[in-house]
N, C-alpha and C positions, 0 to 999 in steps of 0.2 A: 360374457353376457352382453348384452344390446341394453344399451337404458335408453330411458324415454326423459322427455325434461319433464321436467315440476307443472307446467301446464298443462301438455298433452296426458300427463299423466290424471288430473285433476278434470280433465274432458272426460278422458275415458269413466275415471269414478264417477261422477256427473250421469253420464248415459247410464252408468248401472242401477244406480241407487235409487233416481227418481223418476224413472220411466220405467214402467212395466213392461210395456212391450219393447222396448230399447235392450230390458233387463234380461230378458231369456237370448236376446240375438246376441248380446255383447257375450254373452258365456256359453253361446254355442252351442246352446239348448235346445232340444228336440222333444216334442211330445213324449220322446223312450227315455231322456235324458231324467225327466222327473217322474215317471209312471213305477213308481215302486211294486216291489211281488208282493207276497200274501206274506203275512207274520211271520208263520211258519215258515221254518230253511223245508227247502228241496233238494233234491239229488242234485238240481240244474246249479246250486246259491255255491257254489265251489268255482277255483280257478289255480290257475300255476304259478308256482314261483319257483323258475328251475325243475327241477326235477319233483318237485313238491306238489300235490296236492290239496288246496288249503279251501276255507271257505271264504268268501269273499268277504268279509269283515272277521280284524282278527281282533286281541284281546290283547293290551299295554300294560304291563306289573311293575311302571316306576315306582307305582304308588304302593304297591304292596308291602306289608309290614308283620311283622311278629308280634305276638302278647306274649313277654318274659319270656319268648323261647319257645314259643307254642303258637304255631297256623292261627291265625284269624279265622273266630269260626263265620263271617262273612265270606272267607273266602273259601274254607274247606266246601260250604255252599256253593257258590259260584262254580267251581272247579266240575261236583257232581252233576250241578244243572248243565255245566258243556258239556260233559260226558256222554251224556242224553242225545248229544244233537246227531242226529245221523252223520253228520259230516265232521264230524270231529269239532277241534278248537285250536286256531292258533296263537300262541303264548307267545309274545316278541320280553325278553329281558337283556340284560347284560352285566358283566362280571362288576360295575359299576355301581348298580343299582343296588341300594341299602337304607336304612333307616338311621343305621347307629354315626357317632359320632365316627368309629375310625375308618366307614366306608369313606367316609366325607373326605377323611385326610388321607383318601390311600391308601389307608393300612385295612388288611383282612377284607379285600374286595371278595362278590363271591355269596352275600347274604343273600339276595333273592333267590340268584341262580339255586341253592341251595332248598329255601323255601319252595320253591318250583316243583323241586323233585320231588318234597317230601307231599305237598299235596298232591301230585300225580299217585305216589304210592301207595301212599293213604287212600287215594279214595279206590283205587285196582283194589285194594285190600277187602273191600266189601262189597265189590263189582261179580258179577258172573263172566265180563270178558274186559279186557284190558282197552284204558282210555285210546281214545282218538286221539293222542293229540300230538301236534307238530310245536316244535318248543325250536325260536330262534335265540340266540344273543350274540353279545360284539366283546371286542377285542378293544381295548384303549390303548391307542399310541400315548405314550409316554416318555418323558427325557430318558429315563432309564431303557429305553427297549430299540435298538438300534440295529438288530438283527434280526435274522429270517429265525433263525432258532428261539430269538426270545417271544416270535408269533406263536411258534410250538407248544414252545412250553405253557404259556397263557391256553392256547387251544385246550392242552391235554387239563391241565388243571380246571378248566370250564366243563369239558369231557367228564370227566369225574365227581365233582360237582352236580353236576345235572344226571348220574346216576346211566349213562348212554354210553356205545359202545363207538359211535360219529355223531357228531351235532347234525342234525337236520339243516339248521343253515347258521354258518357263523358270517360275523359282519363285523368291518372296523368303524366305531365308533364315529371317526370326523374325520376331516384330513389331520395332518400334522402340523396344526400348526399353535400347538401350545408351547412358545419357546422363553421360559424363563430367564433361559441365559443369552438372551438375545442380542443385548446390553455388552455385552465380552465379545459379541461374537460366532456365540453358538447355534448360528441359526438354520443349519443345515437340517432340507426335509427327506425323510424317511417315506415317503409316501410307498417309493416305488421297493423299498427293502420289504414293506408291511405287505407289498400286492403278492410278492414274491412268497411272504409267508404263506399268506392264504393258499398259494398254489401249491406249498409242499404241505400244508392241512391235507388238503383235496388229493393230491397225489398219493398221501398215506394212508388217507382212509378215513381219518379223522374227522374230517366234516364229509357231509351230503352235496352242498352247496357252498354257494360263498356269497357275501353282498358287502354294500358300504354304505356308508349312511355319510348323510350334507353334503354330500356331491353334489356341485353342479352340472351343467352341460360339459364344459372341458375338459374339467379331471375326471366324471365320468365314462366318456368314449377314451380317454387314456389310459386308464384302467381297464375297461373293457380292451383295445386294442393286447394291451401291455398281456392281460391274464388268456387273452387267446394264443398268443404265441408260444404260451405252457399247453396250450393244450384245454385249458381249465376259463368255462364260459362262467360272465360274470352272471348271477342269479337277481340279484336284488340291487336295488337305491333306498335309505329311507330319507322322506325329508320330510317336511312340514308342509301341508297341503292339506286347504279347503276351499271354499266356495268364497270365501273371503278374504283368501293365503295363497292366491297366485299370481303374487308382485314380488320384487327382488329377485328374479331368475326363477321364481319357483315353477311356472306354466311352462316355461321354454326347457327348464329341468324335465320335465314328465313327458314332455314332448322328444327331448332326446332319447329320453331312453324307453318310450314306445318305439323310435325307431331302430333301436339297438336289442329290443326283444329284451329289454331289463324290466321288472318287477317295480313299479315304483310302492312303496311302502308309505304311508300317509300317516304321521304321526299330529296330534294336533289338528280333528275334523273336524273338530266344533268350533274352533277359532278360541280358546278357553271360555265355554262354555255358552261364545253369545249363540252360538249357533242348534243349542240342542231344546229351543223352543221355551227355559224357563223365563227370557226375560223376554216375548210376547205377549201380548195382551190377553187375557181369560177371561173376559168380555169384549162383546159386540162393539159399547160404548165406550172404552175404554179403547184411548190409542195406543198403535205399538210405539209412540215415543213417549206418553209420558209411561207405559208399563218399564220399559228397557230404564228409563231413567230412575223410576221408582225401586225395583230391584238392585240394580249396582248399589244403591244407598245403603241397602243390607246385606252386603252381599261379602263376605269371609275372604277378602284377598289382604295380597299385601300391595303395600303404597303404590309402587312400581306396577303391579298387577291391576290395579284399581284406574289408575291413571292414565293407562292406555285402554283399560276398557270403556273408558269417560270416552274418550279420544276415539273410540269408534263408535261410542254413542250419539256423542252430536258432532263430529266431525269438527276436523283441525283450520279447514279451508285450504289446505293443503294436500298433500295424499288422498284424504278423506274430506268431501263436501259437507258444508253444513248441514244438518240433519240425521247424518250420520247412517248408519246400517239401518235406521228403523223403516226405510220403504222396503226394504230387501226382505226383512224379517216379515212385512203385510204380506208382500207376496209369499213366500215361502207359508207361510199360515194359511193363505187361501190355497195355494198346493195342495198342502195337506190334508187338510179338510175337505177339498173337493174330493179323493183318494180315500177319506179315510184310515190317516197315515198321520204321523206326526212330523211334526217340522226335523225334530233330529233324525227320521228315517230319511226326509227327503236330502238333508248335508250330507247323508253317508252314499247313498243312490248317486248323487249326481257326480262325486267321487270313482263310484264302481263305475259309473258311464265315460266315464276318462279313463278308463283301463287302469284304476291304482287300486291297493288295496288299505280301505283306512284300519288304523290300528289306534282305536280310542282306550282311554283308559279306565279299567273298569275295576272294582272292588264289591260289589254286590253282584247277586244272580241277576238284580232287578235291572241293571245294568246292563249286565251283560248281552240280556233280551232284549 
């Protein structure tokens, strides 16, 4: 990654933040850049990842959760309102993702994945023709898993799981480098044993696709290089990416792997939630610093979540200029409103116009929309 120093860096947020018209040239904005479609998906609101046909905004189930053993009826909702969409729905989860306390430690990974399936079946059960929908998830590198065969076995155990005869697209989780026994010694990475897995996934049958997720630039094209040489193109990158999340490698991430014909997956488009228009003003009179300010004051985080949402609210003088995100959020309001579109359509839009596809997380239908 190239870094910038602490001032240049503090220039550049500077030109974004408090100048309008500075704001759209600094982000490379085009009058298509923010001209969002009609509500409605079209035939056209679709795109590729890999061999996949997806719609161009997908659908994130960290948050998904059970009542005692029984689908959230918010979500058996959700599921049938995608079902609806002409263009299907895609589902990104992972064998990770869980509510209960033993996903957390490890033990009985696999509850989403699970959940996933049962609302897909569930809701085919009362359908006239079976769901649209493309269902991704990942693989976790783990100290225990040091072999090409132990990517398998997770594959097939997800495979099954998710009720599928090949995952549409499986993905590893991070690099490797969660190394507990570091300390001894034990810090050898796996990276390239885990790339090799995905390739005998792919070569079996077993998966559709393949991706990885928090890649940056380097390990990226290494990966890609490394799974071409099987034979097996790499499909996807997920990382963290929005309109306010393209520092730390992340812009120059997306930009590699537009040039490596990689999928970049955008988890994290609203910035944790400054971006989906509820802490802007809902008055004329009313500015968007003291509205942004006023909200976080009630706003259901935790400390650590609270604390850097302050810190992009009125900026650090650092990273982030005093004043914080609130000129970004005026504009993006007047966007919107010029458009007749909402501020969260135009964070997801200006996403799509950088070639990624965001994958917000959603637990209502109302969301979902």
């Amino acid at each position: 990654m190239h870094n910038i120093n602490k001032y240049q860096q503090v220039s550049i947020m500077q030109s974004i933040y408090q100048s309008t018209s500075l704001l759209l040239l600094a982000f490379g904005a085009t009058a298509d850049a923010f001209s969002t479609t009609s509500n409605a998906p079209s035939s056209t609101d679709v795109t590729q990842v890999g061999s996949l046909t997806v719609p161009t905004i997908g659908c994130g189930t960290i948050a998904w959760s059970t009542d005692f053993g029984r689908p959230n009826p918010e979500l058996v909702d959700l599921v049938a309102t995608a079902s609806t969409n002409q263009n299907g729905v895609f589902l990104d989860t992972g064998e990770r993702y869980g509510s209960h306390a033993k996903t957390a430690l490890g033990m009985g990974w696999g509850e989403t994945e699970c959940l996933v399936a049962k609302l897909l079946k569930d809701n085919d059960a009362v359908k006239d023709h079976p769901s649209k929908a493309v269902v991704a998830t990942k693989f976790t590198p783990s100290p225990w898993r040091t072999t090409v065969e132990s990517v398998v076995e997770a594959c097939e155990e997800s495979r099954k799981r998710l009720g599928v005869e090949s995952i549409d697209l499986y993905q590893i989780q991070m690099p490797d480098i969660v190394k507990p026994l570091r300390k001894f010694g034990f810090d050898k990475s796996y990276d390239k044993v885990y790339w090799d897995g995905l390739a005998e996934c792919y070569n079996r049958g077993l998966v559709q696709n393949v991706g990885v997720s928090n890649y940056g630039p380097t390990l990226v094209t290494e990966c890609s290089e490394h799974l071409a040489k099987r034979g097996v193109p790499l499909a996807s990158n997920q990382i963290a990416y929005s309109l306010i999340g393209r520092h730390n490698g992340a812009q120059q991430t997306l930009d590699t792997c537009n040039e490596l014909g990689v999928k970049v997956l955008a988890y994290y488009p609203f910035a944790m939630g400054l971006l989906t228009g509820k802490y802007t003003s809902a008055m004329p009179e009313l500015s968007a610093e003291h509205a942004l300010t006023s909200s976080l004051t009630k706003s259901r985080r935790s400390k650590f979540e609270q604390k850097d949402l302050e810190r992009y609210a009125k900026g650090d003088g650092k990273s982030i200029p005093a004043g914080g995100v609130a000129p970004l959020l005026s504009t993006m309001e007047r966007i919107a409103n010029d458009r007749d579109k909402t501020v969260a359509q135009v964070a997801l839009n200006y996403i799509i116009c950088k070639g990624a596809v965001p994958i917000p997380g959603a637990r209502t239908a109302a969301q979902l929309c």
